[in-house]
C-alpha positions in Angstrom: -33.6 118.5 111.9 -31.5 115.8 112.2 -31.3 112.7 109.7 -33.1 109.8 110.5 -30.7 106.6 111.1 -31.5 103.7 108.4 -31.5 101.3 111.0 -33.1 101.0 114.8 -30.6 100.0 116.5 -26.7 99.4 115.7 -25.0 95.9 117.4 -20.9 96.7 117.7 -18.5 93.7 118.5 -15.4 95.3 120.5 -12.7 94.2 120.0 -11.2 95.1 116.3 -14.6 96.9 115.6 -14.4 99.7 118.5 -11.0 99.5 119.7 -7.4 98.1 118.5 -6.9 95.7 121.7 -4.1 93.7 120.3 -1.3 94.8 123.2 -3.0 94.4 125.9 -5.2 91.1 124.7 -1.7 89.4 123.2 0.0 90.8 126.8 -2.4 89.3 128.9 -2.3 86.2 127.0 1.3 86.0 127.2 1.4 86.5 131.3 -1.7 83.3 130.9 0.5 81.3 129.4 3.9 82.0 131.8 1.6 81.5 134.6 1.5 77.7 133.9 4.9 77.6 132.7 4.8 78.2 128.7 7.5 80.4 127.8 8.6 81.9 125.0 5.6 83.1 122.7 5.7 86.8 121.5 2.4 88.7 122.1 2.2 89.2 118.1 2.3 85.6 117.8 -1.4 85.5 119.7 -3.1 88.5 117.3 -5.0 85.8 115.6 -6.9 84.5 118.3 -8.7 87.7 118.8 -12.4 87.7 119.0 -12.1 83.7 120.3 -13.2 82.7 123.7 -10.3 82.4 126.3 -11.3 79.0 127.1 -10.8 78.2 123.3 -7.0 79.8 123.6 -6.2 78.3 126.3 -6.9 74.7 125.5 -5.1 75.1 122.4 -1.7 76.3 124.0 -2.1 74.3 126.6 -3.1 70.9 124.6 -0.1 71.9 122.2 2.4 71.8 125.4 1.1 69.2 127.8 -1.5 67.1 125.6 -4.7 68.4 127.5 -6.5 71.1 128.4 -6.8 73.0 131.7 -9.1 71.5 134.8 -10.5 74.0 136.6 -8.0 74.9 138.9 -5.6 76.1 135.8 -8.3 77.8 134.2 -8.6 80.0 137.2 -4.5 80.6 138.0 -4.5 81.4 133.9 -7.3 83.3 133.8 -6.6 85.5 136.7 -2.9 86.1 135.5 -4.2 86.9 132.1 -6.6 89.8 133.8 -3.6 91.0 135.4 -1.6 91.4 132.8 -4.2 92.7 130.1 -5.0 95.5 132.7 -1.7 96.7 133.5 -1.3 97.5 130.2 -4.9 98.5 129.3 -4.0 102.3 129.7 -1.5 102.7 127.4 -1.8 99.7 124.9 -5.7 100.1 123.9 -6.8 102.2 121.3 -9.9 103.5 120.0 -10.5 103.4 116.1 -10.5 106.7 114.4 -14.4 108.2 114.2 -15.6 106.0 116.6 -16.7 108.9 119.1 -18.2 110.9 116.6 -19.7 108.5 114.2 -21.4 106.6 117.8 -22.6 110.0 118.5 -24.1 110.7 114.8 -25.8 107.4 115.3 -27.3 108.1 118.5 -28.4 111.9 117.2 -30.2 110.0 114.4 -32.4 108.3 117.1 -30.6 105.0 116.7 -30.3 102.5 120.3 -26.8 101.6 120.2 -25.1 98.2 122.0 -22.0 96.2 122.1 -22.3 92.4 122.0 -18.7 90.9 122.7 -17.5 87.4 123.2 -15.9 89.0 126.4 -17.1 88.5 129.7 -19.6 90.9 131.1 -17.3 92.2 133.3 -14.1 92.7 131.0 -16.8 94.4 128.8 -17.9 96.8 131.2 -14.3 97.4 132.4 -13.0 97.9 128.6 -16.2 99.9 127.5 -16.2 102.7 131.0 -12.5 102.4 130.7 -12.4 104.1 127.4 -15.6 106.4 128.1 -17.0 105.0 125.6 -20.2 103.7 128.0 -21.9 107.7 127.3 -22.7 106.4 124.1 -23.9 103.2 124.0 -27.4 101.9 125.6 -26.5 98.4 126.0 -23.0 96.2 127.2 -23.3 92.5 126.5 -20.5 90.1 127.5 -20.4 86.6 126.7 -20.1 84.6 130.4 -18.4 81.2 130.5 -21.0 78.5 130.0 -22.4 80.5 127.5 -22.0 80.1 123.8 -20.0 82.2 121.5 -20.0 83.6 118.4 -20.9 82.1 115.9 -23.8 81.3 117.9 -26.7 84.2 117.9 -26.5 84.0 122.0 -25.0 87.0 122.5 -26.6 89.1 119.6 -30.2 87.9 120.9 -29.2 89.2 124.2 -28.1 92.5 123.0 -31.9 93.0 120.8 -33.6 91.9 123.9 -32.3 94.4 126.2 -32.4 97.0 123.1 -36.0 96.0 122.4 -35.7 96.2 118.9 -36.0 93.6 116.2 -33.3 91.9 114.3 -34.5 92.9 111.1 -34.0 96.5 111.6 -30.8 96.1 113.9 -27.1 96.3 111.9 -24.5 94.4 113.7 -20.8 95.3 112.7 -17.7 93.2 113.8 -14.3 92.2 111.9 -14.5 88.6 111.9 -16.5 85.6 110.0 -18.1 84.8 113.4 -19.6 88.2 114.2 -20.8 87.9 110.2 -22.1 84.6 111.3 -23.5 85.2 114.8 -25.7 88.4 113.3 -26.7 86.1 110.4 -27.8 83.2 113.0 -30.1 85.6 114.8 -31.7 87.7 111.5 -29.3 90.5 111.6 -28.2 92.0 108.7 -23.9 92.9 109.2 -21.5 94.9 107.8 -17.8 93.3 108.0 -15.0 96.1 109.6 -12.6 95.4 107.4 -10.6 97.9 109.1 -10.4 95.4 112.1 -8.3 92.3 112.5 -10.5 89.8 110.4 -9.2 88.3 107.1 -10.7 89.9 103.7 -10.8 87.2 102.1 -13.2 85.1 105.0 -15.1 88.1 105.6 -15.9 88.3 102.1 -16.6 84.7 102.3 -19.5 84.8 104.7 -21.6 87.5 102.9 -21.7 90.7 105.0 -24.7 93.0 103.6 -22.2 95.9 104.1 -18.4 96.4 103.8 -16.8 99.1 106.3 -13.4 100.9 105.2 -13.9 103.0 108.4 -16.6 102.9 111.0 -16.9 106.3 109.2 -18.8 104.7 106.9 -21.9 103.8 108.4 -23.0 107.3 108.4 -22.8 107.2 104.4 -25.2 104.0 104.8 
């Protein structure tokens, strides 16, 4: 008979907790910033803005070069660029941590709901998620729209245990950075930190995560 999972329900951020997006992400970003004429910045250069919102990255290169932010017509030329060039190399450049699969599939045999709750749009969320097969395992996709707010805000965790139907107290959410620590805290969620991911140890460490993940392996020792 199988085990029974300690926890209800298990909340995954994406990026740096599931999968090692940094090519495509930093690529994208790069064909963004060319778009609107910014030259010159290598892909690895853009690593640390991970996990932020692309209206966040984009005022902050753009403020940097020009002194302001983009209206909405340059949002949309940037954003559409930086689809463009995040999918082209999507097939090749994204990665799925090792034990993801299995350990997703342990969870689930343990009678665990499972979800992702991303600062992503809904639809790059979706696309990334089926892209990678990775939607067979998981009972719930939430993105993080524009107009909505991100993590650290609770938004998108609260939307992930209402679709779940399950209550924060007995729902785990795991993500690599201070905000997902932050976000899960802001809604009642305990959270383990995936320090495998491209969050800093020592701000992780900083914002209290209940659990500390080597591996996603882990969880299934929890």
């Amino acid at each position: 008979m199988p085990q029974s999972s300690p926890f209800a329900a298990y909340i995954f951020d994406l990026d740096g907790t599931l999968t090692d997006s940094s090519m495509p992400i930093g690529e994208g970003l790069v064909a963004a910033l060319n778009a609107v004429g910014i030259f010159g910045i290598p892909a690895e250069s853009t690593y640390g803005w991970i996990g932020r919102p692309l209206t966040e990255i984009f005022d902050h290169y753009l403020i940097e070069d020009r002194g302001e932010g983009p209206d909405e017509e340059l949002f949309a030329k940037m954003l559409a660029a930086y689809r463009a060039g995040h999918d082209i190399h999507f097939p090749d450049g994204i990665k799925i941590y090792p034990g993801v699969q299995e350990t997703l599939e342990a969870l689930r045999s343990q009678g665990a709901k499972l979800a992702v709750a991303t600062t992503k749009y809904q639809e790059a969320a979706e696309f990334v998620v089926k892209g990678l097969k990775l939607d067979g395992y998981v009972d719930v996709i939430c993105g993080t729209d524009l107009g909505k707010p991100v993590k650290p805000d609770p938004y998108v965790v609260h939307l992930a245990l209402e679709q779940l139907g399950t209550s924060a107290a007995d729902s785990l959410f795991i993500g690599d950075t201070p905000a997902d620590i932050q976000a899960a805290h802001a809604a009642g969620c305990p959270a383990a930190a995936a320090a495998y991911g491209f969050g800093d140890p020592g701000k992780l460490s900083a914002v209290s995560p209940e659990l500390w993940l080597n591996s996603i392996r882990d969880l299934l020792t929890v």
